[in-house]
C-alpha positions in Angstrom: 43.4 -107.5 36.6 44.2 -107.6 32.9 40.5 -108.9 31.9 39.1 -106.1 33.9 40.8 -103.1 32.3 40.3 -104.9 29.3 36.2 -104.8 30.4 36.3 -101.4 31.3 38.1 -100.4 27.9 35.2 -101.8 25.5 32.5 -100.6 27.5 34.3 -97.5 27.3 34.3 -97.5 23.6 30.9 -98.8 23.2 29.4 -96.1 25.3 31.3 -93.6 23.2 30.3 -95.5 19.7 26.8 -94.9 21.3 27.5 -91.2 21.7 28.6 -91.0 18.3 25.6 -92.7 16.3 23.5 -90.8 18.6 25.2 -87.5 17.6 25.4 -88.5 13.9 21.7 -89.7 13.9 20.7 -86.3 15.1 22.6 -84.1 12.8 21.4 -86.0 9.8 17.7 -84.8 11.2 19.1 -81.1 11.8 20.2 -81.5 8.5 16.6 -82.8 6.6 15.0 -79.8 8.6 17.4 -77.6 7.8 17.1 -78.0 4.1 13.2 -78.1 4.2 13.3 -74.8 5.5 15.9 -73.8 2.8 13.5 -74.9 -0.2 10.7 -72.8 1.8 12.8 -69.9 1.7 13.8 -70.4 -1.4 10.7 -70.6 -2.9 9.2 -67.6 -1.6 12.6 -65.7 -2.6 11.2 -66.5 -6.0 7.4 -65.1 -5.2 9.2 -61.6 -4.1 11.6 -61.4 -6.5 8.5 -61.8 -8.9 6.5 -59.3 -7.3 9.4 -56.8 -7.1 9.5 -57.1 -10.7 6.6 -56.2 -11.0 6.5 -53.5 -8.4 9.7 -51.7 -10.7 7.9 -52.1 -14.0 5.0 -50.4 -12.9 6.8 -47.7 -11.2 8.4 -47.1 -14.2 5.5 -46.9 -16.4 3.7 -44.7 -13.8 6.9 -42.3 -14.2 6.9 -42.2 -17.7 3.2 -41.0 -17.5 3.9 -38.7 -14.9 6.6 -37.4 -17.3 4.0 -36.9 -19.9 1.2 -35.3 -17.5 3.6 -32.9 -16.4 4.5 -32.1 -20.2 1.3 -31.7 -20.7 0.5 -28.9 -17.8 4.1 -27.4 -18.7 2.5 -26.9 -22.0 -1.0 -25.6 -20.8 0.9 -23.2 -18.5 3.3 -22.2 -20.9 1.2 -21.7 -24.0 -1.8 -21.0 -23.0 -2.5 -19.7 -19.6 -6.2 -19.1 -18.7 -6.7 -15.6 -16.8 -10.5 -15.1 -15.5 -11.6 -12.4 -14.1 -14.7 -12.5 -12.2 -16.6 -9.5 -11.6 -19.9 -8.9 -9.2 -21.1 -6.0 -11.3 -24.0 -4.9 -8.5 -20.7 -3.9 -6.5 -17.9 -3.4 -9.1 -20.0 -0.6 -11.3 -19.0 0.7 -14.5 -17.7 4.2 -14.9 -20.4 7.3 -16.0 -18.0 7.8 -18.5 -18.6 4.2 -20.1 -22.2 3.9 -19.7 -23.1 6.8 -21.3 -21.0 6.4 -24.2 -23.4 2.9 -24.9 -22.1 0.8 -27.2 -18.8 2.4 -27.4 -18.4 2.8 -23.6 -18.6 -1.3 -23.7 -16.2 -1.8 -25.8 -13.7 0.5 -24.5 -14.2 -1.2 -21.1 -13.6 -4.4 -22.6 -10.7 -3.0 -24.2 -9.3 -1.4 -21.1 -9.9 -4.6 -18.8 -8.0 -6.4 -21.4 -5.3 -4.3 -21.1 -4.7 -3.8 -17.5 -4.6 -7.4 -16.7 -2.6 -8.3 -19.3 -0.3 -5.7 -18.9 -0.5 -7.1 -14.7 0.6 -10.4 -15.6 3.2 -9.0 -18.0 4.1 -6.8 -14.4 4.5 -9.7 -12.2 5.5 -12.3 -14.4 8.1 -11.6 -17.4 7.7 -14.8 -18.6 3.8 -14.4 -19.6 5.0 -11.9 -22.5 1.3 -11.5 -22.1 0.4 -14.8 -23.7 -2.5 -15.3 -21.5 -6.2 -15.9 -22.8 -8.3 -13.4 -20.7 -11.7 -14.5 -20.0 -14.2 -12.2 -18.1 -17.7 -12.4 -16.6 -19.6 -9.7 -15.2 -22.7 -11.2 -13.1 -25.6 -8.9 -11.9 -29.3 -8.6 -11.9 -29.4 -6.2 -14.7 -32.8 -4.4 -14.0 -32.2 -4.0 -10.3 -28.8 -2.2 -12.1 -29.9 -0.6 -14.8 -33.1 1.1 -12.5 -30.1 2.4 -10.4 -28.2 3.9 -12.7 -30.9 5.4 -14.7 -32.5 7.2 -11.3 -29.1 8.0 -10.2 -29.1 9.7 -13.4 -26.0 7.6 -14.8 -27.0 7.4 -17.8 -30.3 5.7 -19.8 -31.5 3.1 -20.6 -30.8 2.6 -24.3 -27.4 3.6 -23.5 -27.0 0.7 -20.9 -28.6 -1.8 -23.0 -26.5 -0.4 -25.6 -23.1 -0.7 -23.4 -24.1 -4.5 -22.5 -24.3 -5.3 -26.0 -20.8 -3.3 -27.0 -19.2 -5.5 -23.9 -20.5 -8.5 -25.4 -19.3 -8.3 -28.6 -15.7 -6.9 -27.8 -14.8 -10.7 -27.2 -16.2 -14.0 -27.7 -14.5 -14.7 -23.8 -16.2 -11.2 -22.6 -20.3 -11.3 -21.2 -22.3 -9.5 -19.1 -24.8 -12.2 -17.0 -28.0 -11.4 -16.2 -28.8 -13.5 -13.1 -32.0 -11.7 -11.8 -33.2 -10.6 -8.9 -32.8 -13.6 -6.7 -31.3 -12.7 -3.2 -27.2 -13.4 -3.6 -27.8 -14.6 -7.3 -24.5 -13.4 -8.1 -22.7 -14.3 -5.1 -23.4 -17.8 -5.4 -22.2 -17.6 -9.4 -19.5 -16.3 -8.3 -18.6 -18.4 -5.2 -18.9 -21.3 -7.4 -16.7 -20.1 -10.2 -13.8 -19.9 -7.5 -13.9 -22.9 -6.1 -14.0 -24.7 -9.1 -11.8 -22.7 -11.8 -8.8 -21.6 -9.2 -7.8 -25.3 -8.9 -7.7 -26.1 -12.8 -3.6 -26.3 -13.6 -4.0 -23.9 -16.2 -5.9 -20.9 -14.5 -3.2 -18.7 -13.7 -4.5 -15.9 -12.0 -8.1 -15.2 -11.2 -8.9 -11.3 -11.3 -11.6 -11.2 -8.6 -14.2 -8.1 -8.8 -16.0 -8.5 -5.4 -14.1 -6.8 -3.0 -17.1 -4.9 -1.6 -18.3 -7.7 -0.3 -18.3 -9.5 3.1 -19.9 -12.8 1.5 -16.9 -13.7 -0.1 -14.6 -14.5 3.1 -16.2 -18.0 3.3 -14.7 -19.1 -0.4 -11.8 -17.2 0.4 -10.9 -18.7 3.7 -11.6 -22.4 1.6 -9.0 -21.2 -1.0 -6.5 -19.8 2.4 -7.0 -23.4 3.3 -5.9 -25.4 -0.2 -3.1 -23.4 -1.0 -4.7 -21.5 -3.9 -5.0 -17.8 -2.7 -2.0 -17.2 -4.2 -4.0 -17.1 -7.6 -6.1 -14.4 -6.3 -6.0 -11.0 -7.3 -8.7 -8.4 -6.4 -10.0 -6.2 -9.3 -10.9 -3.1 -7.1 -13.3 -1.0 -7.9 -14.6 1.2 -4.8 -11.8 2.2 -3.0 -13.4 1.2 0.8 -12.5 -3.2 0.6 -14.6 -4.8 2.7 -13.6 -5.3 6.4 -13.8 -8.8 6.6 -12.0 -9.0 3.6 -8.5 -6.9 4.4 -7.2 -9.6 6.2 -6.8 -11.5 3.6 -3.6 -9.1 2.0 -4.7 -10.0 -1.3 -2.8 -8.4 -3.8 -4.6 -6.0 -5.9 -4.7 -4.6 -9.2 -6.6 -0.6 -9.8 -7.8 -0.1 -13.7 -7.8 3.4 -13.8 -11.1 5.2 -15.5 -13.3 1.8 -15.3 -15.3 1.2 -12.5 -17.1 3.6 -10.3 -14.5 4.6 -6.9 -17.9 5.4 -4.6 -20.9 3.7 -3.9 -24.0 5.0 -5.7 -26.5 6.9 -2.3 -28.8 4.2 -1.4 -31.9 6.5 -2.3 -32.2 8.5 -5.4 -34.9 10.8 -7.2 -38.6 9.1 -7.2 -39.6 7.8 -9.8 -43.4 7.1 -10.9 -45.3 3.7 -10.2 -46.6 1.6 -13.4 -50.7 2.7 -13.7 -52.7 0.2 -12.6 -54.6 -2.1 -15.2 -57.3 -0.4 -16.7 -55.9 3.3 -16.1 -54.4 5.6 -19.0 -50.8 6.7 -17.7 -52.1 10.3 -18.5 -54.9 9.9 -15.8 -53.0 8.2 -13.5 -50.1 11.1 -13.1 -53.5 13.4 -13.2 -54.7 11.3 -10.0 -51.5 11.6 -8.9 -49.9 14.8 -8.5 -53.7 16.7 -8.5 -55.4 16.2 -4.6 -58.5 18.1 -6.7 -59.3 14.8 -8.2 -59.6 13.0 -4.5 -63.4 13.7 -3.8 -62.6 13.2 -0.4 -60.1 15.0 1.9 -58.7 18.1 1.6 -54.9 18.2 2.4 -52.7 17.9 -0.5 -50.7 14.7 -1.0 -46.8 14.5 0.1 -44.9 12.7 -2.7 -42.2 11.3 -1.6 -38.6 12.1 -3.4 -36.4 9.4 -2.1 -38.2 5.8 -2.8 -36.2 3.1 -3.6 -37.4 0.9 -6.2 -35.4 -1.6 -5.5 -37.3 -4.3 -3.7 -39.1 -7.6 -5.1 -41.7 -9.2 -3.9 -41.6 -12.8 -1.8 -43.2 -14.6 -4.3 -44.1 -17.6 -1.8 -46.2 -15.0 0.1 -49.5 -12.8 -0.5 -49.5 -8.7 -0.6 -51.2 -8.7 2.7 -47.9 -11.1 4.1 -45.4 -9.2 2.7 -42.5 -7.2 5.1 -43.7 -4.9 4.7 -46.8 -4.5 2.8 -47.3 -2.7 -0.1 -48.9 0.5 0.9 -52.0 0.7 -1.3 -52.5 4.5 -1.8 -49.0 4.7 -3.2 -49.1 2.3 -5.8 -53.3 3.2 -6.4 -53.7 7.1 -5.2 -51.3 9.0 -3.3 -50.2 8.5 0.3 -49.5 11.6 1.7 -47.2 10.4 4.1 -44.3 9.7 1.8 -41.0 8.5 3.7 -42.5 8.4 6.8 -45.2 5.6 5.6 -44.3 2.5 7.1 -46.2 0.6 4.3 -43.7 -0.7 1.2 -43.2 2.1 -1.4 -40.5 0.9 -3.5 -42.0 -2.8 -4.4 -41.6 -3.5 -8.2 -45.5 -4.4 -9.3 -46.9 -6.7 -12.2 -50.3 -6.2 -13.6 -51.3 -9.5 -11.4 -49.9 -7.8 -8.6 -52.0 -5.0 -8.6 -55.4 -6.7 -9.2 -54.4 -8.3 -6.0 -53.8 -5.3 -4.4 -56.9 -3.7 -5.4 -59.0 -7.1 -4.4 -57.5 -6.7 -1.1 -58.6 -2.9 -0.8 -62.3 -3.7 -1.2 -62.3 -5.9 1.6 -61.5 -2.7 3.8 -65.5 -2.0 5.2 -66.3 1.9 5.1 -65.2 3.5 8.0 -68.5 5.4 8.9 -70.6 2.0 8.7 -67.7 0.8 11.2 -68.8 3.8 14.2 -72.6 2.5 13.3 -73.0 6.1 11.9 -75.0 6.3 8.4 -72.7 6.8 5.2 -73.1 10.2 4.1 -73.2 8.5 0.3 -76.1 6.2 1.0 -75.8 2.9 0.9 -77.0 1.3 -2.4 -75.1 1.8 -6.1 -75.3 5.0 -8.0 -78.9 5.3 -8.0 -78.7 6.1 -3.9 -76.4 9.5 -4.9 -76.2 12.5 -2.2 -76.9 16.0 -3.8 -73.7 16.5 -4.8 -74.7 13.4 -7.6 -71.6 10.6 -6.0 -72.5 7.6 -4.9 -71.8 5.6 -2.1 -67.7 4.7 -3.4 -67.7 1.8 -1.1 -70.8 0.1 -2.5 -70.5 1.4 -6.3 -69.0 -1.4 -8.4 -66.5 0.9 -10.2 -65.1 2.9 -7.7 -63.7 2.0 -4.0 -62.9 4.9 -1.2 -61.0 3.3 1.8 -58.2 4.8 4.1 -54.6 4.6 4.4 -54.0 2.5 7.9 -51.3 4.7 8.0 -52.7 8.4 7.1 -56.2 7.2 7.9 -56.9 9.6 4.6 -60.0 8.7 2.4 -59.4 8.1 -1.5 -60.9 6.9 -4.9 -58.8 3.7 -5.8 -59.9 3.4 -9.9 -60.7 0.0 -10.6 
């Protein structure tokens, strides 16, 4: 009995010797793993720690440059803020008072602009002290203005030309543009100049003189959009805004004595058409305002007193294309319908222009020939003359007699 207990003892303890190597065997494996992984980890410890580094050194370098940007715009804003003003000047019209007053008028409106927007800033912003540089454009098509203002009976045209040039030289930052007589030549100036200038850091207020126009709400609404409307100020000048504009609750600044407060009447006193090529001015007001010199025809003209010369022609069309045409007796006789032609009396014509025009009357065939009826003025040159000694006008080489599709009236057109 004593053998077997001592049997079942040692197998006892060499199972649990077993147990134990077996144990100890796999923890020294646990172990080897264990401290691969913990040279891994280690190891890249050492990459992030690097690249945190890094990551703090170049945040600090960006913040000291940030430091130094924002110095820098402190500075521009503080020292030298930038306050345009940009004025559509086929809308925002000088004052009688200052065009007729030429080259003085221009510089007291340059004065006087000066003054109020400084003296706004100064208003709404204590800190300015007025240390802003002020720098103003005026954009128009300044012969479509200056023909206004001179039938409107504004004032001439020396004294415009002479108040563009006092405006101009009242400050290097002060002009007057000329940008023809493109459709929306100013607009688009305009438009451009406040998309671009009202997100520089250093513009402080832009003085906007286009209040009387709808086309604006696009840029505006763009500026609504960015954050940037608060820069705007509108420069009134008539006292009706634009409806398209008022909801915009732009705050607005009124220069008293400067612009005009109503909108000039869309037609105005008549003035004469340029003579055609070839034709004295003295004979062509003769032709003109005398129906004795039509040798045709017997009613007196009607001269109209409220054209419009305002319009230009489509340059990528013809005469004969245009919308309306230009009505030939007007510019080369006299229509004697006046306002209620529905030809084009109010077309600005060049010397080319009116060759054209005059090539196009002679293709008009002579309205007696046309009811197969025999022209009373023969049909040859000038050695065919009736009794009276005239010619044939449609087949004489220096003269042409065609009618007005419009009055249907006969008249000489000089060649």
């Amino acid at each position: 009995m004593e053998e077997c207990a001592t049997l079942n003892d040692l197998q006892r303890w060499e199972s649990l010797v077993e147990e134990q190597s077996s144990l100890f065997r796999l923890t020294l494996t646990d172990n080897q793993t264990l401290r691969l992984r913990v040279d891994e980890l280690e190891r890249e410890l050492s990459v992030w720690k690097l690249a945190f580094k890094a990551a703090e050194d170049e945040k600090c370098n960006l913040q000291r440059h940030m430091l130094k940007l924002e110095k820098n715009i402190g500075s521009l804003k503080d020292d030298n803020p930038l306050l345009l003003c940009l004025i559509d000047g086929d809308g925002n019209i000088f004052s009688q008072d200052l065009l007729a007053s030429g080259h003085t008028g221009g510089r007291q409106a340059a004065m006087l602009l000066t003054k109020g927007l400084t003296d706004y800033m100064v208003d709404v912003d204590a800190g300015s002290s007025g240390r802003g540089q002020v720098w103003l454009t005026v954009y128009c098509n300044k012969t479509g203005l200056m023909d206004t203002l001179v039938n409107n009976g504004i004032c001439s045209t020396s004294e415009f030309e002479a108040f563009v040039l006092g405006f101009n030289s009242a400050s290097p930052l002060f002009s007057i543009v000329d940008v023809g007589g493109g459709k929306e030549a100013a607009d688009a100036k305009i438009k451009e100049c406040l998309r671009v200038f009202t997100r520089f850091p250093q513009t402080s207020r832009v003085f906007f003189g286009g209040g009387h126009d709808n086309g604006y709400t696009s840029t505006l609404s763009t500026l609504e959009n960015e954050g940037l409307l608060e820069k705007i100020v509108l420069l009134r000048g008539y006292k009706t805004l634009a409806a398209e504009l008022q909801h915009f609750d732009l705050p607005h600044l009124d220069i008293g004595g400067v612009f005009m407060t109503k909108k000039l009447p869309s037609c105005y006193t008549h003035r004469r058409s340029t003579p055609p090529t070839g034709v004295t001015p003295q004979e062509h007001d003769r032709q003109r305002i005398n129906p004795k010199n039509f040798l045709v025809g017997t009613q007196s003209p009607v001269i109209s007193t409220s054209t419009q010369f305002c319009r230009y022609l489509d340059s990528s069309l013809p005469l004969n294309k245009q919308n309306p045409r230009p009505c030939t007796f007007f510019y080369l006789s006299v229509c004697k319908q006046g306002d209620k032609c529905t030809y084009g009396h109010d077309y600005f014509l060049t010397a080319d222009n009116y060759a054209e025009l005059r090539a196009n009357a002679k293709k008009s065939p002579c309205p007696v020939f046309n009811k197969n009826q025999p022209c009373p003025f023969g049909e040859g040159n000038k050695a065919n003359a009736n009794s009276s000694g005239v010619s044939s006008p449609y087949h004489s080489p220096s003269t042409l007699l065609t009618q007005c599709m419009t009055c249907r009236r006969d008249a000489y057109f000089a060649e």
